[in-house]
C-alpha positions in Angstrom: -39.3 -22.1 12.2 -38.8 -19.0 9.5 -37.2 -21.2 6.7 -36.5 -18.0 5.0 -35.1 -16.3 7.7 -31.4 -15.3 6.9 -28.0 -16.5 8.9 -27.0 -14.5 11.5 -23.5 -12.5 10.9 -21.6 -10.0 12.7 -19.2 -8.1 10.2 -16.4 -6.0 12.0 -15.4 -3.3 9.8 -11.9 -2.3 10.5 -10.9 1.4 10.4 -9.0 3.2 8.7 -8.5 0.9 5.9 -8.0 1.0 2.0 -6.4 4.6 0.3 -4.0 5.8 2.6 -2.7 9.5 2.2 0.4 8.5 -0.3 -2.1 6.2 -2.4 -4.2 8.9 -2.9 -1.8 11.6 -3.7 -0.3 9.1 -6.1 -3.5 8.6 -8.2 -4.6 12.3 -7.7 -0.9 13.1 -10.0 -2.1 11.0 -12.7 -5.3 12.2 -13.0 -4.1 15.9 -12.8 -1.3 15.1 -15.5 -4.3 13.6 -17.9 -6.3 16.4 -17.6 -2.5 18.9 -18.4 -1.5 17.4 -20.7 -4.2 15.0 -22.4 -3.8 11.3 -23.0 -1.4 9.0 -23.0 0.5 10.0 -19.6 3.0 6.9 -18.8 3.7 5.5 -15.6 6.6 3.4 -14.6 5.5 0.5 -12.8 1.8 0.5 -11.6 1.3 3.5 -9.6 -0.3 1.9 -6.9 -0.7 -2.2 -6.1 -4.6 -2.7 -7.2 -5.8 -3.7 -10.4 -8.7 -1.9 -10.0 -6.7 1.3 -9.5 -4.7 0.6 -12.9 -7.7 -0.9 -15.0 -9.3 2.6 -14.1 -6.0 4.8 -14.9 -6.0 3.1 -18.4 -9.5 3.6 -19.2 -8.4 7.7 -18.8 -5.7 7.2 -21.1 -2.5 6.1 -19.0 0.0 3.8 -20.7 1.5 1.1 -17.8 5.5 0.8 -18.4 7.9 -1.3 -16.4 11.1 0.1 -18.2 11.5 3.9 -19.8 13.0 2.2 -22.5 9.3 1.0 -23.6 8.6 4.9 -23.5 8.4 6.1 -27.5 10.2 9.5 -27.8 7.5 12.0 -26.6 7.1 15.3 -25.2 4.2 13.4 -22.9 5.3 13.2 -18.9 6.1 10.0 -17.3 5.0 9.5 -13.5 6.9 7.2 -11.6 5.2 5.6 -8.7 4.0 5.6 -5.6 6.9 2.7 -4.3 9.7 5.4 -5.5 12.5 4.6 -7.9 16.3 4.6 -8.1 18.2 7.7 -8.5 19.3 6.3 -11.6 15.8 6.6 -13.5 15.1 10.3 -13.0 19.0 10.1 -14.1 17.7 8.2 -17.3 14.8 10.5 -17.7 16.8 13.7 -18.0 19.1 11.8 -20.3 16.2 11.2 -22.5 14.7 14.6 -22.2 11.5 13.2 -20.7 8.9 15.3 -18.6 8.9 13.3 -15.3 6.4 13.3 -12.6 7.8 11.9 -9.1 5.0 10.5 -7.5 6.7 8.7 -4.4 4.9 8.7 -1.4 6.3 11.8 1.1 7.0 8.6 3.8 9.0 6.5 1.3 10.6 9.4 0.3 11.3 10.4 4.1 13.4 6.9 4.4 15.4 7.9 0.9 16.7 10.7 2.7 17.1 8.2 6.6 19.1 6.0 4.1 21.6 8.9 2.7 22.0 10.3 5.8 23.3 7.4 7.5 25.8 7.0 4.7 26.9 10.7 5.2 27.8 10.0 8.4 29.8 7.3 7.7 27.6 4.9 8.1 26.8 1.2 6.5 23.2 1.1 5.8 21.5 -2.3 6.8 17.3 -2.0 4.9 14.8 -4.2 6.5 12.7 -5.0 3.9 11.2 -7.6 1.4 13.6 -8.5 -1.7 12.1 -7.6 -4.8 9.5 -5.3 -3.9 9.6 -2.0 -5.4 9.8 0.0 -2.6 13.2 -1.8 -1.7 14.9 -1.3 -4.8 13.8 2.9 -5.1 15.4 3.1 -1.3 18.5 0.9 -2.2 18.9 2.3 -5.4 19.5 5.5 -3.4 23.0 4.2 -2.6 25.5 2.5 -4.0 25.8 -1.4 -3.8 28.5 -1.6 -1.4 26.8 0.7 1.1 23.5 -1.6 1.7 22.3 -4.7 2.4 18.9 -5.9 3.2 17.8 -8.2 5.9 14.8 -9.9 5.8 14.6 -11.9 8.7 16.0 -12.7 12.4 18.3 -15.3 10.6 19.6 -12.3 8.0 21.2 -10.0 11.0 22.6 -13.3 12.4 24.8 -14.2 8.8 25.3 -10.4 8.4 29.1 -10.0 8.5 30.1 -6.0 8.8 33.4 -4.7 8.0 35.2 -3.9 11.0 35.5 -0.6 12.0 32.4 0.3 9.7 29.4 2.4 11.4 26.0 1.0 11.1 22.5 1.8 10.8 19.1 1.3 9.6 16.0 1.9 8.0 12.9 -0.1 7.3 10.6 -0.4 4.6 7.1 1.2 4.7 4.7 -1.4 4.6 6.1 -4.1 6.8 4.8 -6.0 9.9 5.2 -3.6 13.2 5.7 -7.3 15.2 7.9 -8.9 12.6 10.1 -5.6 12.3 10.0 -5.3 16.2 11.7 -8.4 16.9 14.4 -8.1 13.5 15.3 -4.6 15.1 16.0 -5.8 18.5 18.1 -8.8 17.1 19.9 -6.2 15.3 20.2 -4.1 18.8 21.8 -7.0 20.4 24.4 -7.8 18.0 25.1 -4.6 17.1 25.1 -2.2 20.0 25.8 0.9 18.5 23.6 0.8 15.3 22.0 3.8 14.8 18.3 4.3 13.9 16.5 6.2 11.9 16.0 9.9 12.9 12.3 9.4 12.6 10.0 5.5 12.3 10.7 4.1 9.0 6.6 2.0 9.3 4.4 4.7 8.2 1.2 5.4 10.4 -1.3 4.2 7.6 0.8 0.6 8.0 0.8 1.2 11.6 -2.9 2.0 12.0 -4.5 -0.6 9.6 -2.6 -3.3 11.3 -3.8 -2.0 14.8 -7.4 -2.2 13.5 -6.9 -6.1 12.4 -5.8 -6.5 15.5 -8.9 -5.5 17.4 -11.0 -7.2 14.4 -9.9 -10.7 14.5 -10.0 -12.0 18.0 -12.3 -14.7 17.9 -13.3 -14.2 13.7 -14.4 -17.4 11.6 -13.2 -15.4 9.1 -10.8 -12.5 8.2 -10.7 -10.7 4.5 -8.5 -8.1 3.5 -9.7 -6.1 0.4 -6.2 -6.2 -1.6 -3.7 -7.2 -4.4 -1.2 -10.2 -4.1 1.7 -7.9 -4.6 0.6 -4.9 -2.2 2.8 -5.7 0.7 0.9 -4.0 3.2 -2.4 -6.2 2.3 -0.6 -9.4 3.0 1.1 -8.0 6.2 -2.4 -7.6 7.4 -3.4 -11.3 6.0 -0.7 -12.4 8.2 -1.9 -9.9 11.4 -5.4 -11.4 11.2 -4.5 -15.1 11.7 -1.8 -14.2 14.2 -4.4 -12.8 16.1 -7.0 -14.9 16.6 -9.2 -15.3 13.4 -9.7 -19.1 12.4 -9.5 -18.3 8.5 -7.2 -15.1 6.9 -7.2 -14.7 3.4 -7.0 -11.7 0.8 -9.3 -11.2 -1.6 -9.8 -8.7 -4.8 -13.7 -8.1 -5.0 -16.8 -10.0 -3.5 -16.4 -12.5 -6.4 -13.4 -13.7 -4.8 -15.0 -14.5 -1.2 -15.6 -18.4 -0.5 -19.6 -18.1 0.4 -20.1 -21.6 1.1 -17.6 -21.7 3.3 -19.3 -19.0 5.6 -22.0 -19.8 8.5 -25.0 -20.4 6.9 -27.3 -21.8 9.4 -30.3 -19.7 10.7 -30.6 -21.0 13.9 -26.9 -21.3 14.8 -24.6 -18.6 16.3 -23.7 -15.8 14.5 -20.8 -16.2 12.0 -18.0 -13.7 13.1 -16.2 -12.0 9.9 -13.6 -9.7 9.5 -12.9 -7.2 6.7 -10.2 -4.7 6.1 -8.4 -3.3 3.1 -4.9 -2.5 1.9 -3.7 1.0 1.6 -4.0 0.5 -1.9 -7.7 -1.0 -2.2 -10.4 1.5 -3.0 -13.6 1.8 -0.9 -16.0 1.2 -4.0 -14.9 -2.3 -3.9 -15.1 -2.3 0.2 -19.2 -1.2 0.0 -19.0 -4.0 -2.8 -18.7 -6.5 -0.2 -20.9 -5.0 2.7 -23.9 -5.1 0.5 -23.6 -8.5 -0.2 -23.5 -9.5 3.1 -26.0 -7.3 3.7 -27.9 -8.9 1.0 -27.1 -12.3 2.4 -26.9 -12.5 6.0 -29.0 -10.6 9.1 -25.9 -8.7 9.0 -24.9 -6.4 12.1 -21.9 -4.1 11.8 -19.3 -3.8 14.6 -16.6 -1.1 14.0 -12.9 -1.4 14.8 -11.3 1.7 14.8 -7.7 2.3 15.7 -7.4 5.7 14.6 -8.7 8.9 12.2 -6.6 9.9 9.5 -6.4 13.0 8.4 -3.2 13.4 6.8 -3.2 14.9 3.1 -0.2 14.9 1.1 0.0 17.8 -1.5 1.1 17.2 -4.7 3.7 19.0 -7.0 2.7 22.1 -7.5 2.9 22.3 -11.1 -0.6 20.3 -11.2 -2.1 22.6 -8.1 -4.2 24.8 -10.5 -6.1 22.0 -12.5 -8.9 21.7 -11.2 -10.6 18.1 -10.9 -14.2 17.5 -11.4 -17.1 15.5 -8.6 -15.8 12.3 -11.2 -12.5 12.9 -10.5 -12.7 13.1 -7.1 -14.7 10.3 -6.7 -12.3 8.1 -8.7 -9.0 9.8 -6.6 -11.1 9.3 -3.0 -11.4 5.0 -4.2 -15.4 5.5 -4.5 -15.8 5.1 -8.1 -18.5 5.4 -10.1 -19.1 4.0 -13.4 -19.8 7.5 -14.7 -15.9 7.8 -13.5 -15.1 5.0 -15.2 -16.3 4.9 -18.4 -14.9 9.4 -17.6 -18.7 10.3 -18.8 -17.7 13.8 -18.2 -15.8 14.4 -21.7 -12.5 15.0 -20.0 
């Protein structure tokens, strides 16, 4: 017996994963602005759900906000982020006289306009969605308080109580469960008849794909990990998918520091341990490879692709940052395979 021989493990790779189009137009803005208009750039909330992401904005010189009331009067721009905002805070902007970059994503932005439509026609808008996420207040902060209402859950459209006479309809947040939202939307359907739905799906495909891929990934998986922050909804939608369909153990996880190793197969002569990994929308690739290379470096590793779809969707951004022109650093650090020569931005920019 080879003592020194390694575990056997199968890793399936789910794809797409991590940056989706949004994310990446999102982080592409505030790089662009920093090389405009120089450091600091703010941004109103993070721009995107991963530390990483943010750690790496700062070290180029952007200045994390929450409020624009922590803004000091400047003539440098504010981005708002990729979850979109209120109509009141490019409200407040103007009122300030503050240079404002809108970085919503095209897709949340796309169920902003669902939203105000419905209430143009007359309708009572009914948000499926998570309370508290940002995404949820940018979309019903497009209306006014007595024209929405979220729901939640199956139990939500059961206590919903409309005023009679009042059309309805919905829209959905982004980055929710396809199944969960499924079965919500067809309570809805069954109460409410004539509810109308969005003109176009409310899930965008870069939800719709990664949790397609999970799917595929974690029949039969002793383990599942989704590369991810605890406050990206998307990540812990596909958390959720992974146990749901089939794999033993689900759990999200930052970097490779965070993932239990003596809790994986370790046995030589055993079968091979079957492992999951996907990523958030969010979640750059550098940290991905991260992750592959130690199980590379740990296990007799094979790699087994899931693959639901290609993407090839790019979102342009504003097109008062479409002449700067972003260096191989940049790019790297926009396209989630950062260097440290991006991060430490070795390149004097």
């Amino acid at each position: 017996m080879n003592t020194h021989a390694k575990p056997p493990l199968i890793l399936r790779l789910c794809g797409p994963r991590g940056f989706c189009a949004g994310v990446d137009r999102a982080i592409q803005i505030v790089v662009l602005a920093l090389k405009k208009y120089g450091s600091p750039v703010y941004v109103r909330h993070e721009i995107v759900h991963n530390r990483y992401v943010v750690e790496g904005l700062e070290a180029r010189g952007a200045i994390f906000v929450e409020e624009l009331s922590e803004i000091p009067p400047t003539d440098q721009p504010v981005i708002f982020s990729a979850h979109g905002v209120p109509k009141s805070v490019p409200q407040d902007a103007k009122s300030k006289n503050l240079l404002f970059l809108d970085a919503t994503c095209p897709l949340v932005s796309k169920v902003h306009k669902q939203a105000v439509r419905h209430t143009r026609l007359g309708r009572h808008v009914l948000l499926i969605g998570h309370h508290g996420h940002p995404e949820v207040i940018g979309t019903m902060g497009q209306l006014e308080p007595d024209q929405v209402n979220l729901i939640e859950t199956v139990a939500d459209v059961d206590g919903f109580k409309p005023v009679e006479g009042r059309a309805l309809g919905f829209v959905t947040q982004t980055t929710l469960s396809v199944d969960d939202t499924a079965h919500i939307i067809e309570r809805l359907k069954s109460r409410f008849p004539q509810i109308a739905a969005p003109a176009a799906e409310s899930i965008c495909y870069a939800t719709t794909n990664r949790q397609s891929a999970v799917k595929q990934a974690a029949v039969g998986a002793d383990h599942f990990f989704v590369v991810g922050s605890p406050n990206s909804s998307n990540s812990m939608r596909l958390v959720e998918m992974a146990k749901r369909s089939g794999a033993k153990k689900s759990i999200l996880v930052h970097d490779a520091d965070d993932i239990p190793w003596n809790e994986i197969g370790t046995s030589a002569n055993g079968p091979a341990t079957i492992v999951g990994l996907s990523a958030g929308a969010s979640a750059p690739e550098v940290l991905i490879n991260e992750i592959i290379e130690t199980f590379r470096d740990k296990y007799d590793m094979k790699l087994e692709l899931a693959i639901a779809a290609i993407e090839d969707e790019e979102f342009m951004v504003m097109r008062s940052l479409r002449d700067i022109e972003l260096l191989a650093t940049d790019m790297a650090f926009v396209n989630g395979s950062r260097t440290q020569a991006a991060l430490s931005n070795s390149d004097g920019n």
